[in-house]
C-alpha positions as CSV (number, residue, x, y, z in Angstrom):
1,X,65.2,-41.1,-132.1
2,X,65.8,-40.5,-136.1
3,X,62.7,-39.3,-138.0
4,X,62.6,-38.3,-141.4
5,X,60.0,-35.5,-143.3
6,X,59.0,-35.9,-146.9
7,X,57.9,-33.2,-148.5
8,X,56.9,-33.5,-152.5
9,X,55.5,-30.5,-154.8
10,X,55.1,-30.1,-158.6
11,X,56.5,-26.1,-158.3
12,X,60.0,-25.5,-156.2
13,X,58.4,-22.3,-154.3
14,X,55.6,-24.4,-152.7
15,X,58.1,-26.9,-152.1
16,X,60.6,-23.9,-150.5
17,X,57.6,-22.2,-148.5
18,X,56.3,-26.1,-147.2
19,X,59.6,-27.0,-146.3
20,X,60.4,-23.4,-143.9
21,X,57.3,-24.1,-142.4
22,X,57.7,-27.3,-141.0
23,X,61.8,-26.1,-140.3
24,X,60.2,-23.0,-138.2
25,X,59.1,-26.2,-135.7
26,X,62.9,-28.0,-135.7
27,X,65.5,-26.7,-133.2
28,X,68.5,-26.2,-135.5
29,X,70.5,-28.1,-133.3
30,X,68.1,-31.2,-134.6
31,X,68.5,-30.6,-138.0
32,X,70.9,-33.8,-139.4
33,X,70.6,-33.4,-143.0
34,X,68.5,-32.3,-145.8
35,X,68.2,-34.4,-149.3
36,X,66.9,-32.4,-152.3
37,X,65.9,-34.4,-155.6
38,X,64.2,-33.3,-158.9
39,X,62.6,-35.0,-161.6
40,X,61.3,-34.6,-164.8
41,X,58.9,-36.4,-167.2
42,X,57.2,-36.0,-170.3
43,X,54.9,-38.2,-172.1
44,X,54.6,-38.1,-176.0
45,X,52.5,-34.8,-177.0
46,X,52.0,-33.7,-173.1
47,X,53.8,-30.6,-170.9
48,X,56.9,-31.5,-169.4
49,X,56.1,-32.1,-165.5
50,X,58.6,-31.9,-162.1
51,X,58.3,-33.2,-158.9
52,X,60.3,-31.4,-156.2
53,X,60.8,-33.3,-153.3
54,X,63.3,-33.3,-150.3
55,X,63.9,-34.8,-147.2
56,X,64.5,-33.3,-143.8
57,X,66.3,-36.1,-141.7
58,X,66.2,-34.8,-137.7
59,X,66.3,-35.9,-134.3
60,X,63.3,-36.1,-132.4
């Protein structure tokens, strides 16, 4: 069976640190793909914000 992880942070190290905790639990040889996406956004007069967000596509 295919099963897929999301994983979404605001800051790419707690997105890094989330992410090799939940691979330390994976065999390798279940790993099928990682997607990695990042996105921006600013409203008028506020701090730029990101989102950080992957997901780890594996066998089960």
């Amino acid at each position: 069976m295919i099963k897929v992880k999301l994983f979404d942070q605001e800051h790419e190290k707690d997105l890094e640190v989330a992410m090799n905790r939940f691979l330390e639990k994976v065999e390798e040889q279940k790993l099928v793909d990682i997607k990695y996406n990042i996105a921006a956004m600013q409203e008028e007069g506020e701090e730029q914000i990101y989102c950080f967000s992957a997901m780890v596509i594996y066998r089960a």
